[in-house]
C-alpha positions in Angstrom: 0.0 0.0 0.0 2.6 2.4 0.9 4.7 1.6 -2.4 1.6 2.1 -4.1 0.6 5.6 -2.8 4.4 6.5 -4.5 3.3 5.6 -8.0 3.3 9.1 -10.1 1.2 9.3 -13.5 3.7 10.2 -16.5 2.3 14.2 -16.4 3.3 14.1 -12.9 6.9 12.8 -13.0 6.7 15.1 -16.2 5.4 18.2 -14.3 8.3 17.8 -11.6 10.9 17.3 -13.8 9.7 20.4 -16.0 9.9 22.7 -12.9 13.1 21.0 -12.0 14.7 21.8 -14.8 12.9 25.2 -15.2 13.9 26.5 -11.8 18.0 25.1 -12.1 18.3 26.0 -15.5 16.6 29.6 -15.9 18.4 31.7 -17.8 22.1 29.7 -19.7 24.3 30.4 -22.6 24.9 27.5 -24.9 27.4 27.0 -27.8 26.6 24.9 -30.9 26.1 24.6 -34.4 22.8 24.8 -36.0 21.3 21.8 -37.9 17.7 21.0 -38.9 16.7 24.8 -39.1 12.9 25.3 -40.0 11.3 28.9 -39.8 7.6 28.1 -39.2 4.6 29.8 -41.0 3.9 31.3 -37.8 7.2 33.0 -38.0 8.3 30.8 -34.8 12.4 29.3 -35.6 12.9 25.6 -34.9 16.6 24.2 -34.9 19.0 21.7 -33.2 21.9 22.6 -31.6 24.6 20.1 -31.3 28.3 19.6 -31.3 30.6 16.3 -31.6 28.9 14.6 -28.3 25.0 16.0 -28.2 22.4 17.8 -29.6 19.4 20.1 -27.6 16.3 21.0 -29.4 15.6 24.6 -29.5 12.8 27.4 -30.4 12.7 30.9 -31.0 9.7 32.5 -30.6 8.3 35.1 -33.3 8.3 38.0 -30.9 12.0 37.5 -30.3 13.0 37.2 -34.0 12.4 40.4 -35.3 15.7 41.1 -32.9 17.8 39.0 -34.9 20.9 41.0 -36.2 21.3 37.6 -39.0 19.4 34.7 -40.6 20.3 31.6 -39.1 21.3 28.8 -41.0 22.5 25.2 -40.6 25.9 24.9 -40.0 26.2 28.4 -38.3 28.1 28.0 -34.7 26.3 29.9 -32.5 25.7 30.7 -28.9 22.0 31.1 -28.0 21.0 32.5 -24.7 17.5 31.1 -22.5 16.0 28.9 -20.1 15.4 24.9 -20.3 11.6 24.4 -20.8 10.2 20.4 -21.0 7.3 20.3 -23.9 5.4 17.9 -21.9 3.4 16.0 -24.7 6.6 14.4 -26.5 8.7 14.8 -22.5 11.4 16.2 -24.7 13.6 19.0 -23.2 14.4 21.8 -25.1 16.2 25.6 -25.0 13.8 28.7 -25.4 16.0 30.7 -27.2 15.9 34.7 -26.2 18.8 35.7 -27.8 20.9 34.2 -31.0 24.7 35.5 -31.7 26.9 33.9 -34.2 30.5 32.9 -33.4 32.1 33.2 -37.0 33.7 35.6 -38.7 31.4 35.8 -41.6 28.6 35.8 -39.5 29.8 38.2 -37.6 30.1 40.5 -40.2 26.7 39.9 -41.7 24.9 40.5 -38.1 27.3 43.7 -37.9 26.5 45.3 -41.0 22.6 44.3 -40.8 22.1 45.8 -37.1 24.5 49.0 -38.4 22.3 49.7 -41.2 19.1 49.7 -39.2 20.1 51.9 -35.8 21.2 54.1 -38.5 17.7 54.0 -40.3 16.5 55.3 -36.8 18.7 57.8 -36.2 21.0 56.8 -33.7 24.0 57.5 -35.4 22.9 61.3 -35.9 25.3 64.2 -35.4 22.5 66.4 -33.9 21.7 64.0 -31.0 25.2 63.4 -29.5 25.8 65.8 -26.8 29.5 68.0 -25.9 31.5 66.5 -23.5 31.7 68.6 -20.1 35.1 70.9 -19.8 36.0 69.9 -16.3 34.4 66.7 -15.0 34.7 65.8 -11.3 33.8 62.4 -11.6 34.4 59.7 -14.4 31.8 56.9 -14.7 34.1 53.7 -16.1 32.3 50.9 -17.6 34.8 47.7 -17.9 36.3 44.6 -16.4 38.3 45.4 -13.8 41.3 43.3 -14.0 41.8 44.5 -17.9 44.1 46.6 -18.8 42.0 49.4 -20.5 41.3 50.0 -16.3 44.6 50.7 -15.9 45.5 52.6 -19.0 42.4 55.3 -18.1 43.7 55.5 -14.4 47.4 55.8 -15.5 46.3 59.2 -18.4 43.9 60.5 -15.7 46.1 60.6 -12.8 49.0 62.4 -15.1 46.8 64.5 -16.8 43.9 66.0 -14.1 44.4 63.9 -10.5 41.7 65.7 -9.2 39.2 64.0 -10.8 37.7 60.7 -9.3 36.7 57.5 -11.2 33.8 55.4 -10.1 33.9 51.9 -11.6 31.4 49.5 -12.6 33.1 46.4 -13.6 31.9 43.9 -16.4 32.6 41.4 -17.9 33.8 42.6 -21.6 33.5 39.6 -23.7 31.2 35.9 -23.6 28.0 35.1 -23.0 26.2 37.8 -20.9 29.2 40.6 -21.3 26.3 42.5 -23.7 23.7 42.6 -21.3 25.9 43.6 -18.1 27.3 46.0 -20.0 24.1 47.6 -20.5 22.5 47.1 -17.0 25.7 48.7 -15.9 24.8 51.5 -18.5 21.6 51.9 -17.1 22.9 52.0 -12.8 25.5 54.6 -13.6 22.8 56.7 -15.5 21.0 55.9 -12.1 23.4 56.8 -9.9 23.8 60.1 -12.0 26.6 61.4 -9.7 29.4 61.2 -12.5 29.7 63.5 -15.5 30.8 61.5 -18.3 31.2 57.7 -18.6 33.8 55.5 -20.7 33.0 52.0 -21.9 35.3 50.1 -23.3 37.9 47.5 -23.3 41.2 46.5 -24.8 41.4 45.1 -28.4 40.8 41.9 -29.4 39.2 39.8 -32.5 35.9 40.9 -33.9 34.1 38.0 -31.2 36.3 38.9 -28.3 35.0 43.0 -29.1 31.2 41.5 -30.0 29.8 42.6 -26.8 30.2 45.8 -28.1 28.2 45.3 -31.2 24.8 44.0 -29.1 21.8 46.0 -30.2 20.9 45.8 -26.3 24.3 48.0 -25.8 23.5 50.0 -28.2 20.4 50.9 -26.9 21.8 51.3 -23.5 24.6 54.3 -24.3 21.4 55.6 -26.7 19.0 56.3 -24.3 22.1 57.2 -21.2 21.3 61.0 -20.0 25.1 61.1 -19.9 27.6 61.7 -22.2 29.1 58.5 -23.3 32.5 57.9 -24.5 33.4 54.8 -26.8 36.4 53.5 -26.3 36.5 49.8 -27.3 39.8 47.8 -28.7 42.3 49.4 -31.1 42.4 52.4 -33.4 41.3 50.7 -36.6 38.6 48.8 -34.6 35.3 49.9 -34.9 32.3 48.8 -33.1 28.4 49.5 -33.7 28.9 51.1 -29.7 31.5 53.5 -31.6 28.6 55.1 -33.9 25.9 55.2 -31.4 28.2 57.0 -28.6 28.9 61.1 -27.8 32.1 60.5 -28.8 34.8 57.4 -30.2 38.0 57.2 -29.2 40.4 55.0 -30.5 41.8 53.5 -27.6 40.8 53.5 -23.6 43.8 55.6 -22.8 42.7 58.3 -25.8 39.3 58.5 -24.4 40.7 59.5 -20.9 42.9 62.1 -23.0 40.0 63.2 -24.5 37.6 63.8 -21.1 39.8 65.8 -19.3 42.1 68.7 -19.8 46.0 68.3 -19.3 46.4 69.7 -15.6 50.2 70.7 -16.9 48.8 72.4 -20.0 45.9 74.2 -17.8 48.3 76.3 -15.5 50.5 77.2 -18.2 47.6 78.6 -19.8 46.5 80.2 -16.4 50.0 81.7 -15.9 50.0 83.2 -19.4 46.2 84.6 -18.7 47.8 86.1 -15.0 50.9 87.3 -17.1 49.1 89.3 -19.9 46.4 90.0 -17.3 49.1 91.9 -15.0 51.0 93.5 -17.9 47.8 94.9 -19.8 46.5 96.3 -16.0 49.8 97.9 -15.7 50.0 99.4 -18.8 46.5 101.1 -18.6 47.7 102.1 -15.0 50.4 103.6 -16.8 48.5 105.1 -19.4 45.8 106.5 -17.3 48.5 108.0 -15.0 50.0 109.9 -18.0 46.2 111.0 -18.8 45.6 112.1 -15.5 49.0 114.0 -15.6 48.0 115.8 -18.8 44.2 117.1 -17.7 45.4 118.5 -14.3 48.4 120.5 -16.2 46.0 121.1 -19.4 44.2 124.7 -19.4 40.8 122.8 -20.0 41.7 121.8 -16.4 42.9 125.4 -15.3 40.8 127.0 -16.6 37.6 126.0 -14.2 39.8 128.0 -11.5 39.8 131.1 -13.6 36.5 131.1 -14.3 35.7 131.0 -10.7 37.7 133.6 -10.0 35.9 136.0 -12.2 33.1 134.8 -10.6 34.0 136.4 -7.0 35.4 139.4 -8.4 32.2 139.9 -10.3 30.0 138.7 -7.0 32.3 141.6 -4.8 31.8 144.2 -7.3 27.9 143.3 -6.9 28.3 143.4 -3.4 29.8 146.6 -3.8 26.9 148.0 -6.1 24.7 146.7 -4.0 25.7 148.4 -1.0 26.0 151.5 -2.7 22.6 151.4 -4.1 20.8 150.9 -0.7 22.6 153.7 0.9 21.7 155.9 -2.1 17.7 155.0 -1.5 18.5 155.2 2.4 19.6 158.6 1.7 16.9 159.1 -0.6 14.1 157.8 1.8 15.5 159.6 5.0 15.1 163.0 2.9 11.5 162.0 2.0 11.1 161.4 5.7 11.9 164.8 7.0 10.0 166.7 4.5 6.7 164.9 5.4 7.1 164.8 9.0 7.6 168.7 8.1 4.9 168.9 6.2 2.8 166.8 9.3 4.3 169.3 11.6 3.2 172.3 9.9 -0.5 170.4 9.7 -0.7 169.4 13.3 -2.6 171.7 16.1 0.5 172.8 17.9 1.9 173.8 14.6 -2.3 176.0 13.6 -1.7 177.8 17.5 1.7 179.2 17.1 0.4 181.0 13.6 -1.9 183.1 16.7 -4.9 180.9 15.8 -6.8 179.5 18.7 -9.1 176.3 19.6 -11.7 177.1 21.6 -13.8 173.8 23.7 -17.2 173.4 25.8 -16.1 170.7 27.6 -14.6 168.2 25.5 -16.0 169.5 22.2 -14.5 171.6 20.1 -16.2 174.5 18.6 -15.9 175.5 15.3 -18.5 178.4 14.3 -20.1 181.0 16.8 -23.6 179.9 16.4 -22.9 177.0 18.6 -22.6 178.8 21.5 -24.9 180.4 23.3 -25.2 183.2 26.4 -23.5 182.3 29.6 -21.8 179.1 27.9 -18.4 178.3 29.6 -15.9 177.8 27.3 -11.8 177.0 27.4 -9.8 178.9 25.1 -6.5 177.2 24.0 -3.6 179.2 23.0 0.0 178.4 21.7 1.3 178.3 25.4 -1.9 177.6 27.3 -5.8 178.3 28.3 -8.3 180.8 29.8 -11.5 180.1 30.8 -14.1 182.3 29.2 -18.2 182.9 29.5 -19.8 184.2 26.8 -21.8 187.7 27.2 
């Protein structure tokens, strides 16, 4: 009974071993030649890989073909990239292919050219989209394996040429199976990271398959869409990679690139002492000249001449002063004579002046009288004369 209750159906053992398989083997880069290659009608890709001791069915899905930088063909080594998947109706296993690169030469150079002609179709190869480098970076984003010696080339120009600046390093692996798609991830966390002003990727040179990493349409894409400027510097002078085309800026070599994103420290203070040197000698020649201008307009009679002019002007104010002064005494004069003769004329007017010409003012009480009919008989009167009064009755 107990043996019994272990019996599995065939879709069971199938089902375990599929998720077994699935689970261990989840994403793998295989090498091998392709034989019995059929492109379905569905546009799915069906093919064998083997080599001198096995063979592994594989499928390509449509979706994933269109990304296919060549046509696939038997014979053609390859390395295919995927997971282990178990069809379960024929309990065959089998590679889902996701990605197809070929290993030879010719091949190579057919998936090159293709995936070159069509990022260019798009654009990516444009003038008007790469961007200037920045003048004086502070930090340099590297993107390369980090026992190479392109590492050490790029620390060895940037240390002589600007030691100020800093490097932060992503290392990767530059060639095999997966170097294309750490290369880009790494792309993509230094564009995160976003703390570095320029990045360099790149690597020593090699043959066209050790630099092919460099040629992936997923790298590509990666420098494409990075929000910072990106420096190609992959192999040798006459190597060129589709990475070349689609960056800022190519340089020939790692150690060129580091040339080419900072300045020469050496060749910056020359310049800097030749700016200080014609700087002071032009300030000191304008001093000079300047002083000799000075010079001139105090000892010029345009200068002098201000003085003069307000000289006249005080002798012209004292002999106003002078006028002035005259003039009021004059109409002083003039008024105090004015004066007399009215107060004269007032005298001569006045009451005191009438009673000593032997005229006389005569008053009941305090009015005066002016004709005789006023008065009548026994009215008491004062008469004022020139030197006093009389009382007086009228008869």
């Amino acid at each position: 009974m107990n043996e019994t209750s272990k019996v599995l159906s065939v879709s069971d053992i199938t089902r375990q071993i599929k998720q077994s398989l699935e689970q261990r083997f989840s994403r793998v880069w295989i090498q091998g030649e392709i034989s019995n290659f059929k492109r379905h009608t569905s546009g799915h890709l069906y093919f064998t890989l083997k080599d001198e001791g096995a063979q592994l069915s594989a499928t390509m899905w449509r979706s994933r073909v269109a990304s296919l930088l060549f046509t696939p063909e038997d014979g053609m080594k390859v390395i295919a990239r995927g997971s282990i998947t178990v069809y379960p109706p024929r309990g065959n296993y089998q590679i889902d292919v996701e990605q197809l690169t070929p290993v030879g030469i010719g091949e190579l150079q057919v998936a090159f050219d293709r995936l070159k002609r069509r990022l260019a179709a798009e654009g990516l190869f444009d003038e008007s989209r790469k961007r200037p480098l920045p003048r004086f970076p502070e930090r340099i984003g590297v993107i390369t394996s980090e026992t190479g010696a392109a590492l050490q080339d790029i620390r060895t120009v940037l240390s002589r040429r600007f030691p100020s600046v800093e490097v932060v390093l992503i290392a990767v692996p530059v060639q095999g199976a997966g170097a294309s798609d750490e290369i880009a991830r790494a792309l993509t966390e230094m564009n995160r990271y976003g703390n570095v002003h320029v990045i360099i990727v790149g690597r020593g040179g090699g043959s066209m398959e050790d630099l092919w990493a460099f040629n992936e349409e997923v790298v590509a894409r990666a420098i494409a869409g990075s929000r910072i400027p990106v420096v190609s510097a992959v192999g040798h002078e006459i190597d060129f990679t589709i990475a070349d085309f689609v960056a800022d800026l190519r340089a020939p070599t790692p150690s060129a690139a580091a040339e080419m994103v900072v300045p020469d420290r050496t060749e910056l203070l020359e310049l800097i002492r030749n700016y200080e040197y014609t700087m002071r000698r032009n300030a000191l020649q304008l001093i000079a000249e300047n002083r000799e201008r000075v010079q001139g307009l105090l000892s010029s009679y345009a200068f002098n001449r201000p003085k003069d002019i307000l000289r006249e002007f005080v002798q012209k104010l004292d002999d106003l002063v002078r006028v002035q002064a005259m003039t009021a005494h004059r109409l002083y004069e003039r008024a105090h004579d004015t004066h007399l003769s009215l107060q004269k004329r007032l005298a001569g007017l006045s009451p005191q002046g009438i009673l000593q010409r032997g005229y006389a003012i005569v008053r009941r009480g305090e009015a005066v009288i002016t004709r005789a009919g006023l008065l009548k008989r026994q009215d008491e009167t004062t008469i004022q004369f020139q030197d006093g009064s009389v009382k007086a009755k009228v008869q």
